[in-house]
C-alpha positions in Angstrom: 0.0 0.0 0.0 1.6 3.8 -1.0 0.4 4.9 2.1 1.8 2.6 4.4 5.3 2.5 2.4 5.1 6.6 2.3 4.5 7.0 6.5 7.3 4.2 7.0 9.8 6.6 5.1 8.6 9.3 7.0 8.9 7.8 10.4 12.5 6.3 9.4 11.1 2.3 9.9 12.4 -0.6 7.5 9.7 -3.1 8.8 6.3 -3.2 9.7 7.1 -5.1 12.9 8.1 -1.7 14.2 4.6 0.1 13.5 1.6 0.2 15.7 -1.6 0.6 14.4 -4.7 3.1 15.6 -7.7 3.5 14.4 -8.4 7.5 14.3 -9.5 8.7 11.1 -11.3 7.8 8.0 -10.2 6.9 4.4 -11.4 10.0 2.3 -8.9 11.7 0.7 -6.2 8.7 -0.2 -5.4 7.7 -3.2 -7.5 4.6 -4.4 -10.3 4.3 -2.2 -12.6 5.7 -4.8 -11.3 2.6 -6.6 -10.7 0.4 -3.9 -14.6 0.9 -2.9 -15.9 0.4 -6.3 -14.4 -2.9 -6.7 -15.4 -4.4 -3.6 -18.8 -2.8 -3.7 -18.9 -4.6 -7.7 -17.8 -7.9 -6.4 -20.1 -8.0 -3.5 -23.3 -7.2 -5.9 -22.3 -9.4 -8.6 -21.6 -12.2 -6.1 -25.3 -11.4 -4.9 -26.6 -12.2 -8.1 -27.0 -8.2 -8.9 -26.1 -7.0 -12.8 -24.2 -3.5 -13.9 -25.8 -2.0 -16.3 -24.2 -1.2 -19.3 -25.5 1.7 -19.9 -24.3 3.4 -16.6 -21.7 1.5 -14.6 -23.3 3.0 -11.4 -26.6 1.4 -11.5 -27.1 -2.5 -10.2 -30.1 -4.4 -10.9 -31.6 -8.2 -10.5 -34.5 -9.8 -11.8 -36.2 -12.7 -10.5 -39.5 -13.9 -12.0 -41.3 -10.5 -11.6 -39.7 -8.9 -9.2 -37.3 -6.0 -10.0 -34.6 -4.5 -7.4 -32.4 -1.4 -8.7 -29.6 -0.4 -6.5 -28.1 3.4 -7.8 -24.4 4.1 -6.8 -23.4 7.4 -5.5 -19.9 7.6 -4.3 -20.9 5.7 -1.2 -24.3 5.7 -1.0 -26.8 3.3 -2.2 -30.1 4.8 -3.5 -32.4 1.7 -3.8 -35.5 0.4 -4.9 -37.6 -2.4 -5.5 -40.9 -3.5 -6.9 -41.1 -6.2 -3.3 -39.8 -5.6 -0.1 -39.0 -9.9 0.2 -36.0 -8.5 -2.5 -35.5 -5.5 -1.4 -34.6 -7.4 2.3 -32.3 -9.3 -0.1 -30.0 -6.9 -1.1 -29.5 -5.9 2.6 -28.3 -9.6 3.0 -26.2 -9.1 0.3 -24.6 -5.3 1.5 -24.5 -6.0 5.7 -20.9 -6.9 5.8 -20.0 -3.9 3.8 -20.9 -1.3 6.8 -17.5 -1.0 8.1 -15.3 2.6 8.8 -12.1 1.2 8.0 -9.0 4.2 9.4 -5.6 3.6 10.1 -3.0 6.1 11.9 0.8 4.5 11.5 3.5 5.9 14.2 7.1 4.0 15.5 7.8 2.1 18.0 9.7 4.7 19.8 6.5 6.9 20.0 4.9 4.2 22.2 4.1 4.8 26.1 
């Protein structure tokens, strides 16, 4: 990871052995979490059974029988709807493990108390 690599420079460490982990802030603003997000976000959906559409590559969708759930992607927020709520209830199956604030703050092992 850049960031890690970048912070172990900074802080003079060769190995990760020497680094404690907090959690303090969020992601926003580093490089490839847009990305990072997107992919995961893809896999989890198509592993659900979901569709991109190829129209717009931000918009989700399953089909079963007559039922109809459309999921629309907005950075990180999921604008959903669905023509049942038994499907609908599906796709939160689908998305619960994906509720997670993920931050990391890096510092030596000198620094610790």
């Amino acid at each position: 990871m850049d960031v890690l690599a970048a912070r172990m420079r900074v802080l003079g460490v060769t190995s990760t052995k020497d680094l404690d982990s907090e959690i303090r802030n969020n992601l926003y603003g580093l490089k490839k979490v847009g990305r990072l997000w997107s992919k995961l976000l893809y896999q989890r959906l198509v592993g659900g059974g979901y569709m991109r559409c190829i129209s717009d590559s931000c918009v989700y969708y399953r089909r079963v029988e007559a039922e109809l759930v459309i999921a629309g992607v907005y950075v990180d927020d999921l604008l959903v709807t669905s023509t049942s709520s038994v499907v609908f209830k599906r796709l939160f199956d689908v998305m619960q493990r994906l509720s997670v604030k993920i931050s990391v703050q890096l510092r030596s092992s000198s620094e610790r108390v």
